[in-house]
Z-matrix of the N, CA and C atoms (Angstrom, degrees):
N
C 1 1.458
C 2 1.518 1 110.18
N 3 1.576 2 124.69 1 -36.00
C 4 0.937 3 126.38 2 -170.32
C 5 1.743 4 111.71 3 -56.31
N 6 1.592 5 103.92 4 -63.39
C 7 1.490 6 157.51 5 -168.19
C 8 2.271 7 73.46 6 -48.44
N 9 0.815 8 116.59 7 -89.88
C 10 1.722 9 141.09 8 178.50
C 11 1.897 10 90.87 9 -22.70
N 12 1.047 11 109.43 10 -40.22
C 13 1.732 12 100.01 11 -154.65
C 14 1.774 13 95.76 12 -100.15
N 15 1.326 14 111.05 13 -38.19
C 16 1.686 15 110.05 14 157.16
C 17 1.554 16 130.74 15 -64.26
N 18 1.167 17 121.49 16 -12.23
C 19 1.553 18 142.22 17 158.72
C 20 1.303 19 86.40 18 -73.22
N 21 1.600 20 114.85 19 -63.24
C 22 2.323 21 93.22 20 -149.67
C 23 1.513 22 103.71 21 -70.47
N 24 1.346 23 98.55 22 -13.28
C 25 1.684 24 99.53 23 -179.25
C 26 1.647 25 124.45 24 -70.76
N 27 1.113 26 84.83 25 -43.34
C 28 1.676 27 103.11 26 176.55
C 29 1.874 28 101.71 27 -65.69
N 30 1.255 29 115.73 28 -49.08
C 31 1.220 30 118.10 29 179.48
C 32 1.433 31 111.54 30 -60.54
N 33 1.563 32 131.33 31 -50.87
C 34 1.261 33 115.55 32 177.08
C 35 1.660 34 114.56 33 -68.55
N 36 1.214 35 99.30 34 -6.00
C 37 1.686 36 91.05 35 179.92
C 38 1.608 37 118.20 36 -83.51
N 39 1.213 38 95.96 37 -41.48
C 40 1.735 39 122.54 38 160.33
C 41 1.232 40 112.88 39 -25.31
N 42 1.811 41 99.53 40 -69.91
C 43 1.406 42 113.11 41 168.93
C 44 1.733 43 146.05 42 -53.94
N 45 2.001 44 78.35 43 -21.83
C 46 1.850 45 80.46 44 -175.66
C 47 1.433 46 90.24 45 -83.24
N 48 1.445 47 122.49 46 -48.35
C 49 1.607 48 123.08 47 -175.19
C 50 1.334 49 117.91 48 -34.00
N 51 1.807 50 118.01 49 -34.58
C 52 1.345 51 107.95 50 -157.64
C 53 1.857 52 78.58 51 -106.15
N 54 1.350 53 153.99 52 2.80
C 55 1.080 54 132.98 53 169.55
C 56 1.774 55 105.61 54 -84.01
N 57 1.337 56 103.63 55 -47.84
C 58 1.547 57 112.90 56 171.18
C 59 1.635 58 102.99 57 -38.56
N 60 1.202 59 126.96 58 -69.69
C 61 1.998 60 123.06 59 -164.59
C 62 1.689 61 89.95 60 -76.94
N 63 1.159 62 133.15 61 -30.66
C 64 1.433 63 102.08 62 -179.03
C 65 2.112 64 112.72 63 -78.49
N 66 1.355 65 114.13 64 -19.99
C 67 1.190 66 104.94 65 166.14
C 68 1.510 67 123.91 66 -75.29
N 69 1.420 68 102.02 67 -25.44
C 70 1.699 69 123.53 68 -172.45
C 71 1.834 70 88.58 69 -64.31
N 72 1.213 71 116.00 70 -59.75
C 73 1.385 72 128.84 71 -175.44
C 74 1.709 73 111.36 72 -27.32
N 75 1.305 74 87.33 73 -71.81
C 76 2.057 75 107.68 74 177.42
C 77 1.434 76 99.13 75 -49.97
N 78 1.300 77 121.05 76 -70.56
C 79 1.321 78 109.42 77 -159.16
C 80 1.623 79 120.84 78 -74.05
N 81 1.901 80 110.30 79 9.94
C 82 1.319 81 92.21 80 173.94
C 83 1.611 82 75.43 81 -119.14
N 84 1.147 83 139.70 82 32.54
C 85 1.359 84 127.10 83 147.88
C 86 1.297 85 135.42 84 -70.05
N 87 1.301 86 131.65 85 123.68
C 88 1.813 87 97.92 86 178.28
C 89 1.292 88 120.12 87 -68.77
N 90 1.499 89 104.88 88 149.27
C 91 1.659 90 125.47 89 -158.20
C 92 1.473 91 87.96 90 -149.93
N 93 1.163 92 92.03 91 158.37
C 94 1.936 93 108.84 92 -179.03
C 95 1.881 94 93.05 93 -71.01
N 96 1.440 95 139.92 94 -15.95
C 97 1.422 96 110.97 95 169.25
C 98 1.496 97 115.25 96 -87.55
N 99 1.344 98 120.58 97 23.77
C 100 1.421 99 129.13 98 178.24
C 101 1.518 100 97.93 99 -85.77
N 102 1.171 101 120.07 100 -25.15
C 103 1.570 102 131.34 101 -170.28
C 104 1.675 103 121.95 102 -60.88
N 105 1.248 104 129.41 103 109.42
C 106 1.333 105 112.48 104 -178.49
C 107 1.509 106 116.29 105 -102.53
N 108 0.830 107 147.79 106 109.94
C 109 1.172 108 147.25 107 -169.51
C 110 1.906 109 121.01 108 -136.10
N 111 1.535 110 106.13 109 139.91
C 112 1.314 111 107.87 110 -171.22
C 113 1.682 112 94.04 111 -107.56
N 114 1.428 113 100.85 112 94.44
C 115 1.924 114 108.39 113 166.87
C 116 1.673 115 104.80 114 -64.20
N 117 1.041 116 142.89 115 1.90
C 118 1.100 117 120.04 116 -159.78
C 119 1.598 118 95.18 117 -125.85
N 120 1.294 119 123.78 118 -16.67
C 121 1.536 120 128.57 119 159.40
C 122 1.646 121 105.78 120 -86.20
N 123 1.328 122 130.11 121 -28.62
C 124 1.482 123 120.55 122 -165.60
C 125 1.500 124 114.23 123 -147.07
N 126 1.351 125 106.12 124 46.06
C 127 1.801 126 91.98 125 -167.41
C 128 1.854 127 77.79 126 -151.24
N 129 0.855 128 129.57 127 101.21
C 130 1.944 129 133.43 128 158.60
C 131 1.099 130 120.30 129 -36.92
N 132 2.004 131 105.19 130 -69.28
C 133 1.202 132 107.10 131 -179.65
C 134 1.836 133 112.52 132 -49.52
N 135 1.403 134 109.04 133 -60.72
C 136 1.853 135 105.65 134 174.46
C 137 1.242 136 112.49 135 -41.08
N 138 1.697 137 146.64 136 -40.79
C 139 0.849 138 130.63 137 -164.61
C 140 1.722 139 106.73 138 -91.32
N 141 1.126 140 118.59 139 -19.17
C 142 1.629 141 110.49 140 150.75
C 143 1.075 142 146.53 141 -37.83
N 144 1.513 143 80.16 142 -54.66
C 145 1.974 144 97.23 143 173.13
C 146 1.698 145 114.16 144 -92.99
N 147 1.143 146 102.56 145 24.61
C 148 1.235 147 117.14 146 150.77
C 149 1.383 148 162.57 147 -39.05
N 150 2.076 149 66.12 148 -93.97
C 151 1.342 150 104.56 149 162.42
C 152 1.159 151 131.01 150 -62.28
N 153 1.730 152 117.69 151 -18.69
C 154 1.391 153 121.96 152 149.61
C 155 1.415 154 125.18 153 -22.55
N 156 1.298 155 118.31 154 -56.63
C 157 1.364 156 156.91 155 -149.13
C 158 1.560 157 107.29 156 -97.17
N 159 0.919 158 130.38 157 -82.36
C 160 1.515 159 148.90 158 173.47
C 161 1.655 160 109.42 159 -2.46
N 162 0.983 161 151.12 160 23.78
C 163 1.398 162 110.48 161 -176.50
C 164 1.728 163 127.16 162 -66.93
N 165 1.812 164 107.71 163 -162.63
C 166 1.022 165 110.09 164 -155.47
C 167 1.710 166 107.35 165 -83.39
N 168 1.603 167 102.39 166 -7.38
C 169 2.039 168 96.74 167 174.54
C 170 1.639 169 86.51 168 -84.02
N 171 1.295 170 124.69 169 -57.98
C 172 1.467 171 123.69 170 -164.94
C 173 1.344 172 110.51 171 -43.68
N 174 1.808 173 127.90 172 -50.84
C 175 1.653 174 127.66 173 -167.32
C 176 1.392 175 95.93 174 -54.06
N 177 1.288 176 156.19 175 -93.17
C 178 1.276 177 136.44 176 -132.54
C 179 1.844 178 128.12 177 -32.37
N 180 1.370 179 82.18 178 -46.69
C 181 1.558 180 94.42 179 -174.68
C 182 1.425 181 105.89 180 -79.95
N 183 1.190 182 125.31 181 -38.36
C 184 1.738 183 134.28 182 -176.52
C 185 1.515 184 93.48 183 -66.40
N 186 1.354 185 132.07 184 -42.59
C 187 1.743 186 123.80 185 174.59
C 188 1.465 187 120.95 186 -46.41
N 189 2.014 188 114.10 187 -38.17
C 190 1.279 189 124.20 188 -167.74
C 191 1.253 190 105.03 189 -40.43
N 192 1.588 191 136.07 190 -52.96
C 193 1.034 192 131.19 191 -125.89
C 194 1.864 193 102.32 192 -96.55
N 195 1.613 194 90.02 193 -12.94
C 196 2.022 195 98.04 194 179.91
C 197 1.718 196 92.79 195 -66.58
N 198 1.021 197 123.79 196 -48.67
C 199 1.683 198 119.08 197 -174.12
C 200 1.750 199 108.28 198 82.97
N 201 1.236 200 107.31 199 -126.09
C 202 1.786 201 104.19 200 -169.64
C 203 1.228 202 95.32 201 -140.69
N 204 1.062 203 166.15 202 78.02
C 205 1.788 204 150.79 203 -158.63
C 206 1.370 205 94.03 204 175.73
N 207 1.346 206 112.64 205 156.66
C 208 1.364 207 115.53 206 171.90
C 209 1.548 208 99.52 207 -98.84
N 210 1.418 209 94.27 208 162.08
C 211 1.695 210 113.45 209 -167.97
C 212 1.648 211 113.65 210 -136.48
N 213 1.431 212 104.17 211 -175.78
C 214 1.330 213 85.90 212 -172.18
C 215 1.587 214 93.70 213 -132.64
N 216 0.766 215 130.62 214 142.84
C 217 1.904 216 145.86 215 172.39
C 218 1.257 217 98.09 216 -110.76
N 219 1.954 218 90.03 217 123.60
C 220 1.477 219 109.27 218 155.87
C 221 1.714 220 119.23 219 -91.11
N 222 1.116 221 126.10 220 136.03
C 223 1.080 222 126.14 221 -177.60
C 224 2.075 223 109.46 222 -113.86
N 225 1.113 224 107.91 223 -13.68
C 226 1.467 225 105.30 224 174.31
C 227 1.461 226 119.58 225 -49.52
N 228 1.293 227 107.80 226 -166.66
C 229 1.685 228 134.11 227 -150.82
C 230 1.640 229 77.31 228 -104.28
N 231 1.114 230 159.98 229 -58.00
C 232 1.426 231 140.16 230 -165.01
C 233 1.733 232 119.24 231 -45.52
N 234 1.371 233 106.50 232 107.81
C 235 1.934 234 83.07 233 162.20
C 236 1.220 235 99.76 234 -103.31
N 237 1.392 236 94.11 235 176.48
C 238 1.536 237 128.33 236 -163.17
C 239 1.141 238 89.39 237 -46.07
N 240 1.518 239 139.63 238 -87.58
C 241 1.812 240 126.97 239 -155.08
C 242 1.549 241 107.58 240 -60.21
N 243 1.372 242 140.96 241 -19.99
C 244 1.527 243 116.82 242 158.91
C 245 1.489 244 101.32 243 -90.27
N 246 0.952 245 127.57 244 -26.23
C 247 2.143 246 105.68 245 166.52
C 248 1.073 247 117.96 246 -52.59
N 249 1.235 248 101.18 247 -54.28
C 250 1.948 249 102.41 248 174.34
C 251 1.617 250 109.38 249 -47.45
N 252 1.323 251 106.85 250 -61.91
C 253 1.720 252 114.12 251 -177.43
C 254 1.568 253 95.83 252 -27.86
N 255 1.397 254 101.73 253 -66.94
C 256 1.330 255 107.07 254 -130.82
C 257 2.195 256 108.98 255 -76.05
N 258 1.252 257 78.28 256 -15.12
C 259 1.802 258 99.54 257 175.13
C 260 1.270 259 111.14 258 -96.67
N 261 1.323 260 127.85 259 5.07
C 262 1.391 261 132.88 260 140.99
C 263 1.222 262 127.44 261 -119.91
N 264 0.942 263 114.05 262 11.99
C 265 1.446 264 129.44 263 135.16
C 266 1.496 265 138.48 264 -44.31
N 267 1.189 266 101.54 265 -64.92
C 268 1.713 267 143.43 266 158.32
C 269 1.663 268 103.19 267 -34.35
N 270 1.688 269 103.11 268 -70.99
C 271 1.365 270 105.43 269 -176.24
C 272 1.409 271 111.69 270 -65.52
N 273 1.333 272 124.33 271 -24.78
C 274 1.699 273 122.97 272 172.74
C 275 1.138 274 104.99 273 -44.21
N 276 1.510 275 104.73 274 -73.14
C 277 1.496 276 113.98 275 -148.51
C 278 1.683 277 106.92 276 -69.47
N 279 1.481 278 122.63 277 2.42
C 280 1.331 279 104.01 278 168.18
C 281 1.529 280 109.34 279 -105.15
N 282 1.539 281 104.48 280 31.78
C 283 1.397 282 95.04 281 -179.79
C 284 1.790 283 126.30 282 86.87
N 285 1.044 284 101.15 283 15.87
C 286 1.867 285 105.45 284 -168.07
C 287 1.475 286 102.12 285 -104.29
N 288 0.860 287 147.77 286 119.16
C 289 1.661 288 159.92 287 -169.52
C 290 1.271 289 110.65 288 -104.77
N 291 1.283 290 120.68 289 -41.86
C 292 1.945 291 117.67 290 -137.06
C 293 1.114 292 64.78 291 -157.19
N 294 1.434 293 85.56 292 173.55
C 295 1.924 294 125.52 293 -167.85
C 296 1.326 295 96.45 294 -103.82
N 297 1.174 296 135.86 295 -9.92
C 298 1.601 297 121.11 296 178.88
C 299 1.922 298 93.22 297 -106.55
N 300 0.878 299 114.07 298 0.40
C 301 2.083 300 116.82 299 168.68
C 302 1.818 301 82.89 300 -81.85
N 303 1.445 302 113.49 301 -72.60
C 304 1.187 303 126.98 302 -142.04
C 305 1.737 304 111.27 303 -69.41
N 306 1.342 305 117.86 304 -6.13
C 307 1.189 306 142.08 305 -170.10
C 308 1.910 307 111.41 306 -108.87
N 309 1.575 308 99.66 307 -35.91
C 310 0.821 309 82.02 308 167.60
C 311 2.132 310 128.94 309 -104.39
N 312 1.080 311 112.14 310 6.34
C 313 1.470 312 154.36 311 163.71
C 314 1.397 313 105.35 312 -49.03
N 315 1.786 314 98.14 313 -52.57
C 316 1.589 315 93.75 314 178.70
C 317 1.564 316 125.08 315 -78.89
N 318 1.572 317 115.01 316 -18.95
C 319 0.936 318 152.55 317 -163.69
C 320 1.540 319 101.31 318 -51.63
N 321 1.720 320 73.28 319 -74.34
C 322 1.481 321 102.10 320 -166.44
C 323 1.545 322 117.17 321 -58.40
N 324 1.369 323 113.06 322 -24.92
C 325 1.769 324 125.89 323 -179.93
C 326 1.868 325 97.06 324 -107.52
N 327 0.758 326 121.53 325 67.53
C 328 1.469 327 128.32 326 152.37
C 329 1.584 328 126.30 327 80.88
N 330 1.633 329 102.39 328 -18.11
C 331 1.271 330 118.32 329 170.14
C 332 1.627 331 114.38 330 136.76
N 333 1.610 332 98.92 331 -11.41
C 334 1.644 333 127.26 332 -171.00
C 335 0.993 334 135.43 333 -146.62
N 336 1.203 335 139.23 334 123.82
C 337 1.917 336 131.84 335 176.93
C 338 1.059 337 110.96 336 -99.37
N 339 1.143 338 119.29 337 140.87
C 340 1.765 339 125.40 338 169.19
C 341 1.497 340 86.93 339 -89.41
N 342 1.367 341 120.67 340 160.68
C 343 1.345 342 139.77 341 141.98
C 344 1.828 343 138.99 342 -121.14
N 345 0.769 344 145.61 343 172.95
C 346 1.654 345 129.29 344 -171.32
C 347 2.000 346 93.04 345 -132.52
N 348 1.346 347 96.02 346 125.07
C 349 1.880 348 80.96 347 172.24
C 350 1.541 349 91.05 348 -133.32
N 351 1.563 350 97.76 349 170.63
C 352 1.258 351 138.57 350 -129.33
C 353 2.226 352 95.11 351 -58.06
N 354 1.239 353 124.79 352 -30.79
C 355 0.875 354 136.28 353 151.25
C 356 1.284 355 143.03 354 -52.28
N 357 1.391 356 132.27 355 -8.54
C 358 1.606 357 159.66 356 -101.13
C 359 0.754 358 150.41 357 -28.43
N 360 2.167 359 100.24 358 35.77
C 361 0.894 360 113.10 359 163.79
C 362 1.477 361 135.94 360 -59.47
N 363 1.329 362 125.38 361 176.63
C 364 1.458 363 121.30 362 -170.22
C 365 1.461 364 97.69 363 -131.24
N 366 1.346 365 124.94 364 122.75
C 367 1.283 366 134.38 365 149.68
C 368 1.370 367 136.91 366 -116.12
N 369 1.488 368 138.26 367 142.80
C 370 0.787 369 132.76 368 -163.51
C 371 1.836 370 124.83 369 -119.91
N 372 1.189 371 128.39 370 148.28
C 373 1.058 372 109.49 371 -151.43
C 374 1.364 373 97.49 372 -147.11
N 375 1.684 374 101.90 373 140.09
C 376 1.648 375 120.11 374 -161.51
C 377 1.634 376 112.55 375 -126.38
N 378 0.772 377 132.95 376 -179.22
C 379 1.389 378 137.15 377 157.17
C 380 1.143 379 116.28 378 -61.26
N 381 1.567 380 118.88 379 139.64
C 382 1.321 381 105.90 380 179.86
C 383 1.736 382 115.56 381 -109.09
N 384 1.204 383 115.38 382 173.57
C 385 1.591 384 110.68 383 -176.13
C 386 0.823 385 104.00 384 -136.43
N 387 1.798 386 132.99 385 57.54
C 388 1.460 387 124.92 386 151.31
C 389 1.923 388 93.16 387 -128.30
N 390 1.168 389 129.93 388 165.02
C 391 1.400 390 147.91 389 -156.66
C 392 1.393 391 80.28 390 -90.52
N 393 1.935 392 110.68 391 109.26
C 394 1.247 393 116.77 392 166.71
C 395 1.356 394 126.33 393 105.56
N 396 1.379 395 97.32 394 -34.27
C 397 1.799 396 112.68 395 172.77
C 398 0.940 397 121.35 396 -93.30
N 399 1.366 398 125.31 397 33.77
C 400 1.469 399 127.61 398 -174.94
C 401 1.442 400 139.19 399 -63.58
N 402 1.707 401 95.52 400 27.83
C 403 2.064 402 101.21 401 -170.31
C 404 1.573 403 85.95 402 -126.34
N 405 1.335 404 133.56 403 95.69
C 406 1.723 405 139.06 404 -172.78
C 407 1.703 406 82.76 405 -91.89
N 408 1.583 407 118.60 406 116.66
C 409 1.149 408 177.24 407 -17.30
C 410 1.843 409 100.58 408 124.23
N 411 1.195 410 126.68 409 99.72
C 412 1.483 411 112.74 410 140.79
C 413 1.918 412 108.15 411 174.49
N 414 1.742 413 96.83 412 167.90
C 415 1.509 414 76.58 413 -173.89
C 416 1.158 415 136.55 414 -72.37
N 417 1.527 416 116.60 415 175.23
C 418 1.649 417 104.55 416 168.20
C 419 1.219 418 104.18 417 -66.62
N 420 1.577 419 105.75 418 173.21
C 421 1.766 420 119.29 419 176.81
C 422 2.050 421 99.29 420 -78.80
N 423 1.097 422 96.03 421 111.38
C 424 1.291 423 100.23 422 178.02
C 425 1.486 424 129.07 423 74.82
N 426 1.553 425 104.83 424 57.01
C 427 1.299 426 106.85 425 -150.54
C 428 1.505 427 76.59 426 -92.21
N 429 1.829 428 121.50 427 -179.90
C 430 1.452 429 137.85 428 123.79
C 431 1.653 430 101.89 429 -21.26
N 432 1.025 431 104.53 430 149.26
C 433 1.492 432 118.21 431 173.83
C 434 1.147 433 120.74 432 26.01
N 435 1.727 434 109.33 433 73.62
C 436 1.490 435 115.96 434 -173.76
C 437 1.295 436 107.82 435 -163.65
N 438 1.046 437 144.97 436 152.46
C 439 1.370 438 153.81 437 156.92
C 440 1.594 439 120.38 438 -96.61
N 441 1.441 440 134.54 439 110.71
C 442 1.522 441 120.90 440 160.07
C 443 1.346 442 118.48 441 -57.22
N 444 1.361 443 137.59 442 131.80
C 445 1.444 444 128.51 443 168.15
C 446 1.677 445 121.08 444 -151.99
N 447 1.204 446 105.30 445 121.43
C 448 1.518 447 100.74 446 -174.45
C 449 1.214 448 121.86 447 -69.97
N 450 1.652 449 114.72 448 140.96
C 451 1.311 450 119.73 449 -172.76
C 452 1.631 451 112.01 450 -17.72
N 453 1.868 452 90.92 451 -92.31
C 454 1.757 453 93.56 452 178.65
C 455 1.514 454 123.25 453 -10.02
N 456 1.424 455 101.73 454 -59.76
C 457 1.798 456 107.93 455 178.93
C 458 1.204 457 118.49 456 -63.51
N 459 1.469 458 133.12 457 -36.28
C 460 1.504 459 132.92 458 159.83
C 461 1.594 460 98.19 459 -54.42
N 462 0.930 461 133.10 460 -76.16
C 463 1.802 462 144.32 461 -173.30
C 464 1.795 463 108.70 462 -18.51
N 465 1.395 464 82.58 463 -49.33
C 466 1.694 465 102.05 464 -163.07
C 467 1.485 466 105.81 465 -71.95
N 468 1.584 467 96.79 466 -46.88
C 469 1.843 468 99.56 467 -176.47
C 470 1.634 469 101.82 468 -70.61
N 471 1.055 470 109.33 469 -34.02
C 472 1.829 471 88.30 470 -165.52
C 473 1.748 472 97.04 471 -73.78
N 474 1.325 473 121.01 472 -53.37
C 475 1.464 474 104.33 473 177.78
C 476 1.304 475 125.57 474 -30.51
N 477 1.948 476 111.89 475 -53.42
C 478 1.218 477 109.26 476 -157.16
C 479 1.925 478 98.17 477 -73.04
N 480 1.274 479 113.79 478 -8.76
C 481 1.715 480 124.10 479 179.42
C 482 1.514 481 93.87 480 -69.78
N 483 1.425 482 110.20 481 -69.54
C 484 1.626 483 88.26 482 166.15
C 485 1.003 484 166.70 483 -23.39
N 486 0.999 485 113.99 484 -56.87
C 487 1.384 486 155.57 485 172.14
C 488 1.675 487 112.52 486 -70.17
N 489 1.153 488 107.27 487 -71.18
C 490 1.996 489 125.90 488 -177.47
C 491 1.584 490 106.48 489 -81.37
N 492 1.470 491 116.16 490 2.87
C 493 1.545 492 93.49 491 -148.87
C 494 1.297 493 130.64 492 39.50
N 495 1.670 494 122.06 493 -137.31
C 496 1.537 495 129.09 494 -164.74
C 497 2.067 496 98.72 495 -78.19
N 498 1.653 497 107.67 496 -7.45
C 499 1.639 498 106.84 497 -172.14
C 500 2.085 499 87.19 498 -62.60
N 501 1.546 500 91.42 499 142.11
C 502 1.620 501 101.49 500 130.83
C 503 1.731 502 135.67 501 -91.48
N 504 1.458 503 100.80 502 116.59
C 505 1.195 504 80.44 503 -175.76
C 506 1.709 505 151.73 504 -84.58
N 507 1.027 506 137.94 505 -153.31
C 508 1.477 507 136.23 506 -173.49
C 509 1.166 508 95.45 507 -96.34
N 510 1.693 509 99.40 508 161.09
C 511 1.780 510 97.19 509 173.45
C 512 1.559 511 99.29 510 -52.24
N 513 1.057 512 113.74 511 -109.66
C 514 1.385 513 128.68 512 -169.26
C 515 1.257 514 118.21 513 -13.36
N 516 1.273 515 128.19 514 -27.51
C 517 1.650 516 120.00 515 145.93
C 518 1.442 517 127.33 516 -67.73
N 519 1.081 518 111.33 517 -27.49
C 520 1.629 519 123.61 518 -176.49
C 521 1.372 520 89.21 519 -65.41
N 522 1.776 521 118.33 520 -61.00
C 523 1.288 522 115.89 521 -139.83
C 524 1.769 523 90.71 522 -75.72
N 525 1.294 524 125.28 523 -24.26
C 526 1.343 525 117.37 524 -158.63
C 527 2.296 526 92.31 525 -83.49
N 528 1.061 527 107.69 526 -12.75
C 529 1.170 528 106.76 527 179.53
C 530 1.823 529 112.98 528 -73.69
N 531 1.107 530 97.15 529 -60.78
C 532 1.604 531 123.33 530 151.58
C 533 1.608 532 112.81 531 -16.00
N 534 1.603 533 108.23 532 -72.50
C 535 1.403 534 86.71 533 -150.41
C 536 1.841 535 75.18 534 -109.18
N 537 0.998 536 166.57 535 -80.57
C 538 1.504 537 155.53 536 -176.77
C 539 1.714 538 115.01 537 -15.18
N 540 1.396 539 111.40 538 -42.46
C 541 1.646 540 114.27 539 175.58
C 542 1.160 541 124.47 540 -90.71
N 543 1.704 542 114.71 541 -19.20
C 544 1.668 543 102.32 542 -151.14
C 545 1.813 544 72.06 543 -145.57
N 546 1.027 545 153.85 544 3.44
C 547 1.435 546 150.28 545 -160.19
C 548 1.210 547 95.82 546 18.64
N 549 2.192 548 110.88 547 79.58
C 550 1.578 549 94.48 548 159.39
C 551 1.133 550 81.94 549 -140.70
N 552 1.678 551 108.55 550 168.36
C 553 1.522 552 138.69 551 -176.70
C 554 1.375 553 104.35 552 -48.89
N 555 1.595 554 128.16 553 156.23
C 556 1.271 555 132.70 554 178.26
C 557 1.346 556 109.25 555 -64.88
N 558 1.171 557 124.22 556 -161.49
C 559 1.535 558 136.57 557 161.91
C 560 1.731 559 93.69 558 -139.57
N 561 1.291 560 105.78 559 142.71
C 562 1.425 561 133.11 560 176.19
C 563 1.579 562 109.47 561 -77.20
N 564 1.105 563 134.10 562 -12.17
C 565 1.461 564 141.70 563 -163.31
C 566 1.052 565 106.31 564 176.22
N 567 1.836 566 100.73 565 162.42
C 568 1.535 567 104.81 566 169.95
C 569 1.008 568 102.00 567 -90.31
N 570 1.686 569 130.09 568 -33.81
C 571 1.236 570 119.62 569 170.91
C 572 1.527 571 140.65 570 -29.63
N 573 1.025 572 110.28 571 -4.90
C 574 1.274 573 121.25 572 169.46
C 575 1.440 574 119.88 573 -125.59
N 576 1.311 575 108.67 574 34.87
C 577 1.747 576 123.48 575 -179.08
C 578 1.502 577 102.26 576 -123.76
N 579 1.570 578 129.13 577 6.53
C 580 1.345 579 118.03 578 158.43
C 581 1.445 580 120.75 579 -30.22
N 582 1.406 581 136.85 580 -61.04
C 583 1.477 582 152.15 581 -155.30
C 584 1.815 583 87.51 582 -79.73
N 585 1.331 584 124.08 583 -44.84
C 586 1.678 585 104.15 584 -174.38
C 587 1.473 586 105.04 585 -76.56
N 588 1.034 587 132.73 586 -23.39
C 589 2.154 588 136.95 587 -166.73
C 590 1.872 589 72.04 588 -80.97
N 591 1.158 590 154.57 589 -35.68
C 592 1.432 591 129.83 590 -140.08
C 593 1.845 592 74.75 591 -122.79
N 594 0.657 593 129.26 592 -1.93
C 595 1.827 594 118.64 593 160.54
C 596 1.103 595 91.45 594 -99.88
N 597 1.112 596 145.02 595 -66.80
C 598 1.520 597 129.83 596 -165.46
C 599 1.772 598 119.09 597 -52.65
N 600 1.471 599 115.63 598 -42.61
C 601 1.303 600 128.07 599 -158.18
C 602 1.851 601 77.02 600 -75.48
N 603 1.172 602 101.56 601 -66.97
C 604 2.338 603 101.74 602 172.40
C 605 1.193 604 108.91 603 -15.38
N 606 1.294 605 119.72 604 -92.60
C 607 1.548 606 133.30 605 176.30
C 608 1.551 607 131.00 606 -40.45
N 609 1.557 608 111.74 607 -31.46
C 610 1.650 609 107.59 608 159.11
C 611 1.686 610 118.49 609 -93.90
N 612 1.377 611 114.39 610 -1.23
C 613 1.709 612 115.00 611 161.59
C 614 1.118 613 102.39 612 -31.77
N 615 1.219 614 118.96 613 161.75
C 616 1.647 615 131.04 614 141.90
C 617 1.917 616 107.01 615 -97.06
């Protein structure tokens, strides 16, 4: 009996060891949650289904994460779970497994890879800096199916989406959106709001 219970012991230990390295395995494999990505600076479709969501106590804090920099918006036919697929995909098939392949890959090519997916769009891909997400996610500057747009102007359109719904608004609503919602400087004209009506008209597409 003894001899019997030191066998099953050894065997469940056996067993946890080899479940432990085969989960250890996956999760230092790349997998689409290795992916870091900001949908809410570069993903359309996400920022649509959003705007469902968004109101005017919620926008302040949901803005933090646009920052001050211009960015790039994808507007294509990919959502997020086939982008992800398909951008780890990419890194499969050249052989990259782990984050120390995939880390050093970037290394070795300048600090960054562009990639081309199946749509033709162009994305580019960095190191990431959260524990685990180490494939930083976003488009090229001027890819196919993308828009450049500076913070402020992302900031401005989603408020005034808030706020106006599908309306564009008047100066004096814009501007009161501006500097009461987002504490930014007026605008002197609409004439110079071409680039926000073509982020806005972007962002309520389907």
């Amino acid at each position: 009996m003894y001899i019997l219970f030191v066998y099953s012991g050894e065997r469940h230990i056996f067993l946890w060891r080899f479940l432990v390295y085969i989960l250890s395995d996956y999760l230092l494999s790349m997998n689409v949650s290795n992916i870091l990505f900001n949908a809410l600076k570069h993903h359309r479709g996400y920022i649509h289904r959003e705007l469902e969501s968004i109101t005017l106590d919620t926008l302040p804090e949901r803005l933090k994460v646009l920052g001050n920099s211009q960015m790039d918006i994808y507007y294509g036919i990919l959502d997020i779970p086939l982008l992800f697929e398909e951008v780890a995909d990419r890194i499969l098939d050249l052989g990259i497994y782990e984050s120390g392949a995939y880390l050093t890959w970037l290394k070795n090519n300048g600090g960054y890879v562009e990639i081309t997916l199946s749509d033709t769009s162009r994305w580019v891909l960095l190191p990431g800096t959260e524990p685990g997400r180490y494939v930083h996610l976003h488009p090229a500057r001027y890819s196919p199916q993308s828009m450049r747009v500076k913070a402020t102007v992302l900031k401005t359109a989603l408020a005034c989406l808030v706020v106006l719904g599908g309306s564009l608004p008047g100066l004096s609503a814009l501007n009161q959106i501006r500097k009461e919602i987002l504490g930014l400087s007026p605008v002197k004209d609409l004439d110079s709001c071409e680039h926000l009506w073509e982020v806005m008209r972007m962002l309520k597409a389907d």
